[in-house]
Every structure is written in structure tokens, then in C-alpha cells.
TIFI-230832 format. One record per atom (N, C-alpha, C): residue number from 1; residue in three letters; atom name; x, y, z. Coordinates in nm, 4 decimals. Layout:
! TIFI-230832
PT    i   aa  at         u         v         w
PT  NUM  ALA  CA         X         Y         Z
...
This chain:
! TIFI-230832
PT    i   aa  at         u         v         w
PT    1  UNK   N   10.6262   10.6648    9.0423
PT    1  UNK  CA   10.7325   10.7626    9.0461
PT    1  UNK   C   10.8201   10.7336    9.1693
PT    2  UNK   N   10.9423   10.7544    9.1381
PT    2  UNK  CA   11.0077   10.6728    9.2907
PT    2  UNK   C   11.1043   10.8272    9.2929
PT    3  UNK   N   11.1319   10.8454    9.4054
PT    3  UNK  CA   11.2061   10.9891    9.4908
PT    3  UNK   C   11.2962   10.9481    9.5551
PT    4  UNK   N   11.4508   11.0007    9.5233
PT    4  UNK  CA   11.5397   10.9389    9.6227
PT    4  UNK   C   11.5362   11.0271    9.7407
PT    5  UNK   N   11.5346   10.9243    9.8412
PT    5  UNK  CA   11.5296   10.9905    9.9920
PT    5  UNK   C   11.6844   10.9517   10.0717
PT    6  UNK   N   11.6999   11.0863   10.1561
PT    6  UNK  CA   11.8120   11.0617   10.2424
PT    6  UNK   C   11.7555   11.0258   10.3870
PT    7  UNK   N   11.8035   10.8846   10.4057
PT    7  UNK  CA   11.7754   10.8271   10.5362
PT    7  UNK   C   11.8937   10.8232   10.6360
PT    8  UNK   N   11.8904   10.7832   10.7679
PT    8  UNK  CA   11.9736   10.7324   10.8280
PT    8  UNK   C   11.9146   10.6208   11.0032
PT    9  UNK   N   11.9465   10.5342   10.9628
PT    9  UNK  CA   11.9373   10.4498   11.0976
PT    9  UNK   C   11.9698   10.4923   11.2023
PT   10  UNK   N   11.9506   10.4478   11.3491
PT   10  UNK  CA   11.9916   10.4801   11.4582
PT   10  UNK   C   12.0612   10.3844   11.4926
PT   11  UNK   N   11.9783   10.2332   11.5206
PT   11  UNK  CA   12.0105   10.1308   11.5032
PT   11  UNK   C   12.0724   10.0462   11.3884
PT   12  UNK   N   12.1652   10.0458   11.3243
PT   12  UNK  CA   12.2042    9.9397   11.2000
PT   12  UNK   C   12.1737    9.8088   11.2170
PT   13  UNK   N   12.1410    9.7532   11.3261
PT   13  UNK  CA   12.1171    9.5574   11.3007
PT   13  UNK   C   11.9660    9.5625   11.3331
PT   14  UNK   N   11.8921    9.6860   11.2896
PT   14  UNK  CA   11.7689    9.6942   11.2530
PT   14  UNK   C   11.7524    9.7287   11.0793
PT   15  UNK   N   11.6457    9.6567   11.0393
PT   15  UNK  CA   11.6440    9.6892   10.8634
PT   15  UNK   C   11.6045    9.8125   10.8585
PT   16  UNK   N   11.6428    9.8605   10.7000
PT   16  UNK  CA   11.5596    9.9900   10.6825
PT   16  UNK   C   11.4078    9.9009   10.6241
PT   17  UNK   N   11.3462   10.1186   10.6660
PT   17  UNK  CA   11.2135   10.0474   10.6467
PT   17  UNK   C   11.1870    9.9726   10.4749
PT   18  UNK   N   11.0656    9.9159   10.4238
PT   18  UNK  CA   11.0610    9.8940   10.3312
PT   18  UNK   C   10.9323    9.8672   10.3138
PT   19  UNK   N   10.8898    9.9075   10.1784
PT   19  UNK  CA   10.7364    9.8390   10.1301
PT   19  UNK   C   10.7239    9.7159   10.1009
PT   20  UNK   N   10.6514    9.6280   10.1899
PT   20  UNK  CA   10.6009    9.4931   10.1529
PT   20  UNK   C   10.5689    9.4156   10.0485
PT   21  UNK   N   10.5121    9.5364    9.9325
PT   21  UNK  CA   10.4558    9.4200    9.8576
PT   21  UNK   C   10.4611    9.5390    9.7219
PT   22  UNK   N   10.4414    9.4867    9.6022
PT   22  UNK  CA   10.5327    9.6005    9.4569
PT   22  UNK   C   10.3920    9.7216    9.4695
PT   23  UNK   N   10.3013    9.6930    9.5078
PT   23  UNK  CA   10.1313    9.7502    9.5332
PT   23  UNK   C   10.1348    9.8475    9.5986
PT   24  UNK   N   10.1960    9.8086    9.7505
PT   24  UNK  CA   10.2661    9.9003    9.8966
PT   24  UNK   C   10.2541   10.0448    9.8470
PT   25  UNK   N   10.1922   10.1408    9.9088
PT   25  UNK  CA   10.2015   10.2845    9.9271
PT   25  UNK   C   10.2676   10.3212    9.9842
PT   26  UNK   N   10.2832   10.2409   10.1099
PT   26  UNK  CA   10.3309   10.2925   10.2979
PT   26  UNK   C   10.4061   10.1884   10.2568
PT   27  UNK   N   10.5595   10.2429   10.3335
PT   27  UNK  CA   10.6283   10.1559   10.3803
PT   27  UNK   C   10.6321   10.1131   10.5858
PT   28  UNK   N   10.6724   10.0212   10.6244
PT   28  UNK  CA   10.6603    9.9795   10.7129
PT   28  UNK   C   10.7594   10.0575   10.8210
PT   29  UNK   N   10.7315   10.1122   10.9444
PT   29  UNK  CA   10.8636   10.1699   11.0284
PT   29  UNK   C   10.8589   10.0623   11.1179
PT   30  UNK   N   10.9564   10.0610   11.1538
PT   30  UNK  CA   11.0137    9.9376   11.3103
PT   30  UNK   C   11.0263   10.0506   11.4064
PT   31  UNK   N   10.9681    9.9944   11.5398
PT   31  UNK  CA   10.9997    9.9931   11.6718
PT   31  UNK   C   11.1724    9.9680   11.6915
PT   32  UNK   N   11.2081   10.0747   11.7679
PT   32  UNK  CA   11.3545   10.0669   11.7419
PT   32  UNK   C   11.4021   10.0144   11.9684
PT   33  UNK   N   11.2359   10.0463   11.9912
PT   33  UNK  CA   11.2712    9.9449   12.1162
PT   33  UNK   C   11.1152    9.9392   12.2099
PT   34  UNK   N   11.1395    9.8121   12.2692
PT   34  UNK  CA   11.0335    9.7680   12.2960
PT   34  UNK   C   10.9776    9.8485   12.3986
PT   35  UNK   N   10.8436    9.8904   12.4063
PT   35  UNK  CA   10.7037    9.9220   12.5022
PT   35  UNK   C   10.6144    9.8878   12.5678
PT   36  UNK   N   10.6379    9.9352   12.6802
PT   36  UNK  CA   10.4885    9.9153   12.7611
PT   36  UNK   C   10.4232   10.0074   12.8030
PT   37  UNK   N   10.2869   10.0249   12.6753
PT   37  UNK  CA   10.1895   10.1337   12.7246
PT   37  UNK   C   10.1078   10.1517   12.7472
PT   38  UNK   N   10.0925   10.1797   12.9255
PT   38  UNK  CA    9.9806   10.1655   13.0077
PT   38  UNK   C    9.8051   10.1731   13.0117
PT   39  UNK   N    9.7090   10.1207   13.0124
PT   39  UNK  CA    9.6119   10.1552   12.9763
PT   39  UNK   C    9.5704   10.3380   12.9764
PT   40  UNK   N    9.4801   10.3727   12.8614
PT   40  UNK  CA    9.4471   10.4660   12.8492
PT   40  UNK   C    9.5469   10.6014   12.8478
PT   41  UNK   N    9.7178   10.5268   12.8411
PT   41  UNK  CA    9.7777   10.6225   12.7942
PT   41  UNK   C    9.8416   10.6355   12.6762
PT   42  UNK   N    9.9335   10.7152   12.6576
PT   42  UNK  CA    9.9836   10.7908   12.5397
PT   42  UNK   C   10.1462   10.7615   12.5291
PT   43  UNK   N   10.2131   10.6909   12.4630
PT   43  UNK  CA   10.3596   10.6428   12.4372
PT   43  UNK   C   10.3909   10.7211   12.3347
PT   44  UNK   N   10.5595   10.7840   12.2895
PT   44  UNK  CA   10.6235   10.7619   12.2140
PT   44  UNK   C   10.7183   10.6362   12.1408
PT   45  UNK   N   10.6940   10.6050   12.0384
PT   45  UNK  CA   10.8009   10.4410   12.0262
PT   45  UNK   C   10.9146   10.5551   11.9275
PT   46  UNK   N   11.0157   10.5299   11.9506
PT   46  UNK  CA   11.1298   10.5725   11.8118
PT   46  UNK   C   11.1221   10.4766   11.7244
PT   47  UNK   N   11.0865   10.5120   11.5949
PT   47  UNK  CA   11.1017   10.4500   11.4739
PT   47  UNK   C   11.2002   10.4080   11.4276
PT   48  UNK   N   11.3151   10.4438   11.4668
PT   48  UNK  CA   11.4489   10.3907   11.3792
PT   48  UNK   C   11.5204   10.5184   11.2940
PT   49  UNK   N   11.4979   10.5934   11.2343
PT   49  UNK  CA   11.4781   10.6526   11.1321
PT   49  UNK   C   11.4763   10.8040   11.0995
PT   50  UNK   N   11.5779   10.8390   11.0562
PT   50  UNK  CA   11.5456   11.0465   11.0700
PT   50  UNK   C   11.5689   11.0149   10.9388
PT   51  UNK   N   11.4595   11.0954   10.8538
PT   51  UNK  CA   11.4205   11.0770   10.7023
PT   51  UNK   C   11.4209   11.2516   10.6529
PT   52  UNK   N   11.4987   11.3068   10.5401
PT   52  UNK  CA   11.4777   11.4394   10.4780
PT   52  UNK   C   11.3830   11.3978   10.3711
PT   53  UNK   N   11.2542   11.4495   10.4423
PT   53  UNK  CA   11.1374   11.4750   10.3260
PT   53  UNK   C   11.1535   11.5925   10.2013
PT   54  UNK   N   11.1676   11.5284   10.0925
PT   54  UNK  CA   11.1974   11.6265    9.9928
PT   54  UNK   C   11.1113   11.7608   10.0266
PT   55  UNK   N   11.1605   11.8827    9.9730
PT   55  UNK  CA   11.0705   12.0277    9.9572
PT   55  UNK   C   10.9371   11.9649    9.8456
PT   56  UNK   N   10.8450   12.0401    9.9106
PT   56  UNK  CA   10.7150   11.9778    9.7890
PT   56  UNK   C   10.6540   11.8362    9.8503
PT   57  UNK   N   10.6887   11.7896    9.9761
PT   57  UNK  CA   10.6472   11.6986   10.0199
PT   57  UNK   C   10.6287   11.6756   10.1943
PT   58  UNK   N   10.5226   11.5735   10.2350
PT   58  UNK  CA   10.5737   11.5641   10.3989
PT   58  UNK   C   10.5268   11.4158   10.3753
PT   59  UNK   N   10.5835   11.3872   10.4879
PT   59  UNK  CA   10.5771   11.2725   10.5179
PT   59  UNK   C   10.4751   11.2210   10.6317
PT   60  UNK   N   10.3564   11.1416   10.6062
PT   60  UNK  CA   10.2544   11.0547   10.6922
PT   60  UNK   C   10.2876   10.9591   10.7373
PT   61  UNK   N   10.2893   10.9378   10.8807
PT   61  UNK  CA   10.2892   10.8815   10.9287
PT   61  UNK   C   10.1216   10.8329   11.0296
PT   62  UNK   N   10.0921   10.6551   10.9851
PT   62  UNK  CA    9.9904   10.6038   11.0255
PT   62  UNK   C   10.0104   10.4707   11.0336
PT   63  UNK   N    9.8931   10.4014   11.1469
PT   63  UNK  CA    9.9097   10.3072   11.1783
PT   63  UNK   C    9.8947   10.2088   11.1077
PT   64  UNK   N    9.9497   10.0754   11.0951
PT   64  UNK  CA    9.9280   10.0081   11.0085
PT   64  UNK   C    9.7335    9.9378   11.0536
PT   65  UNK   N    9.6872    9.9074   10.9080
PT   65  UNK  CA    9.5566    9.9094   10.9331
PT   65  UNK   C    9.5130    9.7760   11.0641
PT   66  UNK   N    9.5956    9.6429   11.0792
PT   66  UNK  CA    9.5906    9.5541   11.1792
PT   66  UNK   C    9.6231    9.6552   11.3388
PT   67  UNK   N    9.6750    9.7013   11.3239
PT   67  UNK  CA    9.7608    9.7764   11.4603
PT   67  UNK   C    9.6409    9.7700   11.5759
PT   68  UNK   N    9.5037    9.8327   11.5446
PT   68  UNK  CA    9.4000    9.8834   11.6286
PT   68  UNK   C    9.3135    9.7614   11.6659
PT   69  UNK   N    9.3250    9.6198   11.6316
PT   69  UNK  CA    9.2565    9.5457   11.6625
PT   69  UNK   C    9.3816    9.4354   11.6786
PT   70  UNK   N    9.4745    9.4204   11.6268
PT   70  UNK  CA    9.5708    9.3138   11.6947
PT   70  UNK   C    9.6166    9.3583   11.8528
PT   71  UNK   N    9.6460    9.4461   11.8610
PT   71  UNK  CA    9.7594    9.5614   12.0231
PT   71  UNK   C    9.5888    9.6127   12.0579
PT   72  UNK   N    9.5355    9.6791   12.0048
PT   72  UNK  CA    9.4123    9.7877   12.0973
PT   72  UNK   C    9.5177    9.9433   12.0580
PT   73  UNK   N    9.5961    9.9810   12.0162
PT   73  UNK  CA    9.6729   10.1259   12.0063
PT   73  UNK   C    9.5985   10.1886   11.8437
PT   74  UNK   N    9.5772   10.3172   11.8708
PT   74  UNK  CA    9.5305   10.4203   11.7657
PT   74  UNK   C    9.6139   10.5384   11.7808
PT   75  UNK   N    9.6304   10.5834   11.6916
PT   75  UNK  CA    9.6947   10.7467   11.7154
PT   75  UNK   C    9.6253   10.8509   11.7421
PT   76  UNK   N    9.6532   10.8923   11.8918
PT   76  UNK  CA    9.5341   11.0108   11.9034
PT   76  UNK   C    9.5336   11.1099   11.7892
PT   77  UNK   N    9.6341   11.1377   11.7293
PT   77  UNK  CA    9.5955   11.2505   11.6626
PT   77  UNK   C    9.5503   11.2388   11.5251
PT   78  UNK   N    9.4939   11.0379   11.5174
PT   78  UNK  CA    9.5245   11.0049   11.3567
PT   78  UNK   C    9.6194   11.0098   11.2696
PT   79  UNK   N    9.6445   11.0711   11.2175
PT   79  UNK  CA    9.7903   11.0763   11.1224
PT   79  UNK   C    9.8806   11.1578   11.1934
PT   80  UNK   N   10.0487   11.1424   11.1880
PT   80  UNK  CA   10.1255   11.2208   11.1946
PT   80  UNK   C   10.1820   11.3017   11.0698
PT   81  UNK   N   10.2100   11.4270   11.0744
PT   81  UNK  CA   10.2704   11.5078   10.9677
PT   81  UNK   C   10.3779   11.5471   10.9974
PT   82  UNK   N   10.4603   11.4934   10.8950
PT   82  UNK  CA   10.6358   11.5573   10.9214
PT   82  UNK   C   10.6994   11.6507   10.8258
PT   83  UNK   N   10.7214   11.7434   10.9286
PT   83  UNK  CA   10.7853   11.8264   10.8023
PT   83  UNK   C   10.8510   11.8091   10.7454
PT   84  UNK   N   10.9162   11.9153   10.6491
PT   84  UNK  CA   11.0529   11.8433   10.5572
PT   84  UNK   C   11.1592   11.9048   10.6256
PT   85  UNK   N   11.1393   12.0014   10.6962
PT   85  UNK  CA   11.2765   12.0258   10.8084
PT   85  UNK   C   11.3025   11.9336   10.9009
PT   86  UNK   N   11.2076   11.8036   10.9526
PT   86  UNK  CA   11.2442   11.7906   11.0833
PT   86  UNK   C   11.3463   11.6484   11.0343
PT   87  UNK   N   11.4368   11.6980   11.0289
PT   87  UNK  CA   11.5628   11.6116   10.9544
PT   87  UNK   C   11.6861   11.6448   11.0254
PT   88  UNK   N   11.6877   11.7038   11.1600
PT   88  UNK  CA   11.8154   11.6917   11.2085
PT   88  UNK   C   11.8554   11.5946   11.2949
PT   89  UNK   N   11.9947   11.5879   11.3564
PT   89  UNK  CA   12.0260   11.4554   11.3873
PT   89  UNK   C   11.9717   11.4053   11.5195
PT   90  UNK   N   11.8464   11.4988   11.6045
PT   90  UNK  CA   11.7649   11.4159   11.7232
PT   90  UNK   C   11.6867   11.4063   11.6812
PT   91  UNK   N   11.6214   11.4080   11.5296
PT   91  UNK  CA   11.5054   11.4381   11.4911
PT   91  UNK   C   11.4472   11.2612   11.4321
PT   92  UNK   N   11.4764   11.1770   11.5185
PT   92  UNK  CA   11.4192   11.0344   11.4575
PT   92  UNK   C   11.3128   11.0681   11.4890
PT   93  UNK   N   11.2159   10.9541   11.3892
PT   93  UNK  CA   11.0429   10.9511   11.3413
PT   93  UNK   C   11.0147   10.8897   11.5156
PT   94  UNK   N   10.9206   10.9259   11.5366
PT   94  UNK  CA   10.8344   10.8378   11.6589
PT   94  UNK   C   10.7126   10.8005   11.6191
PT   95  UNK   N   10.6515   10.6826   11.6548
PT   95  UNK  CA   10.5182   10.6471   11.6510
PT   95  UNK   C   10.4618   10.6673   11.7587
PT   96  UNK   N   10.3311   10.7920   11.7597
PT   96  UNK  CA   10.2540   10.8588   11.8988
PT   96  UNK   C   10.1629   10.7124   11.8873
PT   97  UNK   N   10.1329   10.6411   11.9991
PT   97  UNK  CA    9.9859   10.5712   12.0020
PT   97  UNK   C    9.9392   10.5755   12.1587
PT   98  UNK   N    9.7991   10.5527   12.1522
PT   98  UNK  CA    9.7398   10.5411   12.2601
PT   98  UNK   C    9.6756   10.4047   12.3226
PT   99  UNK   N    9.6543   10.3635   12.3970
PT   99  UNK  CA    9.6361   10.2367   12.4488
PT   99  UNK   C    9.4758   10.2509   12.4568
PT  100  UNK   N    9.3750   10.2159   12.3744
PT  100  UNK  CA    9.2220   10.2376   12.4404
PT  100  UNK   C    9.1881   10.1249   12.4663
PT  101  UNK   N    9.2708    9.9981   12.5600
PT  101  UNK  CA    9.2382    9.9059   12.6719
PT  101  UNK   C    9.2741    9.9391   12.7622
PT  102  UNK   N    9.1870    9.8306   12.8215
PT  102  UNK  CA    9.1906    9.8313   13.0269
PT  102  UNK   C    9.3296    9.7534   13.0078
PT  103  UNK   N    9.4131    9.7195   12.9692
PT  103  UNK  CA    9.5294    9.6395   13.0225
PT  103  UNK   C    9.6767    9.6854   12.9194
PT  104  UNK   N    9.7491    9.6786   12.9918
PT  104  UNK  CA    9.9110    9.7053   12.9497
PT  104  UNK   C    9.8988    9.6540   12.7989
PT  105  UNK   N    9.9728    9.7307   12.6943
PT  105  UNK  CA   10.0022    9.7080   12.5782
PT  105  UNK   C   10.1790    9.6530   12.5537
PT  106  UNK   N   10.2088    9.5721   12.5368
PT  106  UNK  CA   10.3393    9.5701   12.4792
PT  106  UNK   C   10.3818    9.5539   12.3461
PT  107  UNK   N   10.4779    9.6213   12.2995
PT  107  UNK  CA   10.5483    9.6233   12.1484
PT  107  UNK   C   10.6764    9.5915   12.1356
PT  108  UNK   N   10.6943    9.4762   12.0856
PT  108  UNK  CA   10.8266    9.4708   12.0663
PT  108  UNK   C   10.9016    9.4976   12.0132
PT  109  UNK   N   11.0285    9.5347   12.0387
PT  109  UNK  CA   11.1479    9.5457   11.9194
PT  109  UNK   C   11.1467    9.5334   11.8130
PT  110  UNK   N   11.1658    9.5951   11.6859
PT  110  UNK  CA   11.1407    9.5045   11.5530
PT  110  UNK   C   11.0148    9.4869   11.4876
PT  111  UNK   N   10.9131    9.5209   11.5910
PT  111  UNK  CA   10.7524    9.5321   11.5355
PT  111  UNK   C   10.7400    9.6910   11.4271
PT  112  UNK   N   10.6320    9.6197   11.3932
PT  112  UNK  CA   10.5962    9.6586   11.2587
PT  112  UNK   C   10.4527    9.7546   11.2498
PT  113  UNK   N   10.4799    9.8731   11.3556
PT  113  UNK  CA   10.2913    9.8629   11.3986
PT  113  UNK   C   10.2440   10.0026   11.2986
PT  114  UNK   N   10.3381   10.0933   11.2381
PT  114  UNK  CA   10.2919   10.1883   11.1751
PT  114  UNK   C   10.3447   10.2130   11.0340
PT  115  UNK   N   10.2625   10.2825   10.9767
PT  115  UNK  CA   10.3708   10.3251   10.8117
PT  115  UNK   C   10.3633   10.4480   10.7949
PT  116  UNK   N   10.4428   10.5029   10.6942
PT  116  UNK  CA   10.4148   10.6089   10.6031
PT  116  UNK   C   10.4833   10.6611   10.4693
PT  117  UNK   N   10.3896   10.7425   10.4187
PT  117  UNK  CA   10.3891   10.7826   10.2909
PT  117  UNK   C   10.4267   10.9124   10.2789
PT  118  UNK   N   10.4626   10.9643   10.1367
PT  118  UNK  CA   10.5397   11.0543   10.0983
PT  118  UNK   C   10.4188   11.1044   10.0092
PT  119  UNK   N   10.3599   11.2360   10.0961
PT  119  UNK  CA   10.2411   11.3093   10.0009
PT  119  UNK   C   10.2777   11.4367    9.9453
PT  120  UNK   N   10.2917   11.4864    9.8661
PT  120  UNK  CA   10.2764   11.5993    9.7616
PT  120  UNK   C   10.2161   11.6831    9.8039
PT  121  UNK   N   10.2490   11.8468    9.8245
PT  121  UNK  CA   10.1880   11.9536    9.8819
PT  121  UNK   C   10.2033   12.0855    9.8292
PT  122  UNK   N   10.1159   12.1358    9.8801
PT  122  UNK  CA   10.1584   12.3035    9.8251
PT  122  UNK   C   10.1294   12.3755    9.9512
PT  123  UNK   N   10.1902   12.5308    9.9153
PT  123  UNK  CA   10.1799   12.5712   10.0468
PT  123  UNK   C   10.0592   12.7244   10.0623
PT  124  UNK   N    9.9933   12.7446   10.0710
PT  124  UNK  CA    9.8773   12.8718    9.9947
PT  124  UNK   C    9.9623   12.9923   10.0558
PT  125  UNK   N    9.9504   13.1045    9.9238
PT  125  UNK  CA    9.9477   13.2647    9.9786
PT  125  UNK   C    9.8101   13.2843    9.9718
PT  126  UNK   N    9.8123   13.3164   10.1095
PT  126  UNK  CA    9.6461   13.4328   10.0836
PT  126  UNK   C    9.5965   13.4836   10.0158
PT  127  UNK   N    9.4851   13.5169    9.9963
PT  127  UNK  CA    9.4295   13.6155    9.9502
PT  127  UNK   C    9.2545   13.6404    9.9516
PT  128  UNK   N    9.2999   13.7361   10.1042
PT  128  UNK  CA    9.1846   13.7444   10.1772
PT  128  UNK   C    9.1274   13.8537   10.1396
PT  129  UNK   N    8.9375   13.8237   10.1219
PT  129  UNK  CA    8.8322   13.8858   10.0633
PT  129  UNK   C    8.7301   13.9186   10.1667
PT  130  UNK   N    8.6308   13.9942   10.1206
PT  130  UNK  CA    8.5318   14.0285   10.2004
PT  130  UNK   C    8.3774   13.8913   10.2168
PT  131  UNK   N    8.3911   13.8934   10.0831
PT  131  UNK  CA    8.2969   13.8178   10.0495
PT  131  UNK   C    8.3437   13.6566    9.9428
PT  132  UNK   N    8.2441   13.5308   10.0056
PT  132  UNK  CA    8.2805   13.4281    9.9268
PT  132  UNK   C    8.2111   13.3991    9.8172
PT  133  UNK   N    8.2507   13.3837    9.6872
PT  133  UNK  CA    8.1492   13.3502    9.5791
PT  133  UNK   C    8.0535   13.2644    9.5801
PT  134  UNK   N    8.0632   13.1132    9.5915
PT  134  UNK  CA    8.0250   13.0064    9.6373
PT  134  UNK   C    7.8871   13.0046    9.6796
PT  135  UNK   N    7.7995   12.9665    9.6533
PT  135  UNK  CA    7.6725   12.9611    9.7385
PT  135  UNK   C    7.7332   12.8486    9.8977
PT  136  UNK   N    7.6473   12.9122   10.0061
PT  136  UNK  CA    7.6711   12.8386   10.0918
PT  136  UNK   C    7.5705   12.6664   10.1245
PT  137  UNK   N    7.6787   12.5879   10.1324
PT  137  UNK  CA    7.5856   12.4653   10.1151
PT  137  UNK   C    7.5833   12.3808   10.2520
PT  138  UNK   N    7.6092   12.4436   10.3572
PT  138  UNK  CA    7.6583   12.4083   10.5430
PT  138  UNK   C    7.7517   12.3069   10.4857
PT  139  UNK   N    7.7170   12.1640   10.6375
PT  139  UNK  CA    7.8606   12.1176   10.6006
PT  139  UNK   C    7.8029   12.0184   10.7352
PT  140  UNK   N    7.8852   11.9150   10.7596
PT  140  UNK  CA    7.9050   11.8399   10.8976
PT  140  UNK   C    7.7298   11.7700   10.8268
PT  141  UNK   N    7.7308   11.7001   10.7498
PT  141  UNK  CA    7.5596   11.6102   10.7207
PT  141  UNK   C    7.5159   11.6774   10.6853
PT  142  UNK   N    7.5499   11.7597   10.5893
PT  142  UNK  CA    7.4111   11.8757   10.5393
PT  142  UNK   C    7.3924   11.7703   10.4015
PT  143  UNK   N    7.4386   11.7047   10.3500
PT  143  UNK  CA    7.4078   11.6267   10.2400
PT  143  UNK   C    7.2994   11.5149   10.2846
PT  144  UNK   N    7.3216   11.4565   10.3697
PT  144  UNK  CA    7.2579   11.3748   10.4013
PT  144  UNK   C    7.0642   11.4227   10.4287
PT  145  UNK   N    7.0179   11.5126   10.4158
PT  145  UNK  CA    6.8738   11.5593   10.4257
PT  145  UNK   C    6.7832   11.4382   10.4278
């Protein structure tokens, strides 16, 4: 199913993003300028990119799966979630990562270190009870016995 999206560059003699391969889920974001991020800390990179995520959708943002063993960078928070409001015009994508080496990380311009996808959502009304039907079955390895 393909969704037309309204994009806009920051940079123009940077590409838009694009999926690699006809398979591709995630498309690829670019580094819209190069980094150096210090051991054991926490960078913003600008992606390039302020994207209106359709209503009924947000947009993931994650690292590409090489990222954590080519550089040493993970996203502390694991995935990013974008709303479908955050589409105004300071609102370019950033890639959060963290450096978990002892030594300076650099990213260059034009690198390719994160993606994301366009997931399908709903949003819940409540409807809060006293009691849960469900037998309780714990949780956190309770399967594992």
C-alpha cells in the first residue's frame, strides 16, 4: 500500500530519503551535517527532513540495524515516535543516538545511520472498570517456569 506523504528538504543538494531495495520497510534518513559524539554522550543529528505523518499514523524512527556495531551509537530511547503534528517548519526529524564507546564517534554528512517507517495506529477511549476479566497470568518471565 503506498501513502502519499508531504515532505520537505532543508538541504536540496541532499537526496530525499528513499527505500533501498523493492523489500525495504524503512526508508533511509541522511545526516544533514556532520558529528562528533563524545564518548558516553547523547547527540542530536538533523535528518534533512520535516515529514506530515498522515492522521491514523506516526512515524518510527530507528537505527539502521549496522549503525550499533559499525559507529558503537544506539538510541537511548530505542525507537523514536513522531507525531503527526510535529510537521511545522522547525520541526525537521533528528536522529537521538548515544555513543556507548570510550572514544569520539564521527558521522558524516550524507550518512545513512537511521530509518523509518510509517505505522498504523489507533488512539483508545477509556473505559475504566473496577475489576479485570482475564485471569491473571504475571508477566516479565512468568512463561518461562
Amino acid at each position: 500500500m503506498t501513502i502519499q506523504i508531504k515532505i520537505k528538504r532543508i538541504d536540496k543538494t541532499l537526496p530525499l530519503p528513499k527505500y533501498e531495495t523493492a523489500g525495504s520497510v524503512g526508508f533511509d534518513l541522511i545526516c544533514r551535517e556532520s558529528a562528533e559524539i563524545p564518548p558516553q554522550s547523547i547527540v542530536l543529528i538533523p535528518a534533512n527532513v520535516i515529514v506530515e505523518t498522515p492522521p491514523g499514523y506516526t512515524l518510527m524512527v530507528c537505527l539502521r540495524s549496522s549503525t550499533p556495531r559499525k559507529l558503537g551509537l544506539m538510541m537511548p530511547q530505542g525507537v523514536g515516535i513522531v507525531d503527526n503534528d510535529y510537521c511545522g517548519e522547525e520541526d525537521e526529524l533528528k536522529i537521538q543516538v548515544y555513543n556507548f564507546t570510550d572514544e569520539i564517534v564521527n558521522v558524516e554528512r550524507g550518512s545513512r545511520i537511521a530509518q523509518a517507517i510509517f505505522v498504523r495506529v489507533g488512539t483508545a477511549e477509556w473505559n475504566e472498570v473496577e475489576q479485570m476479566t482475564a485471569a491473571s497470568r504475571g508477566g516479565f518471565g512468568s512463561t518461562d517456569r
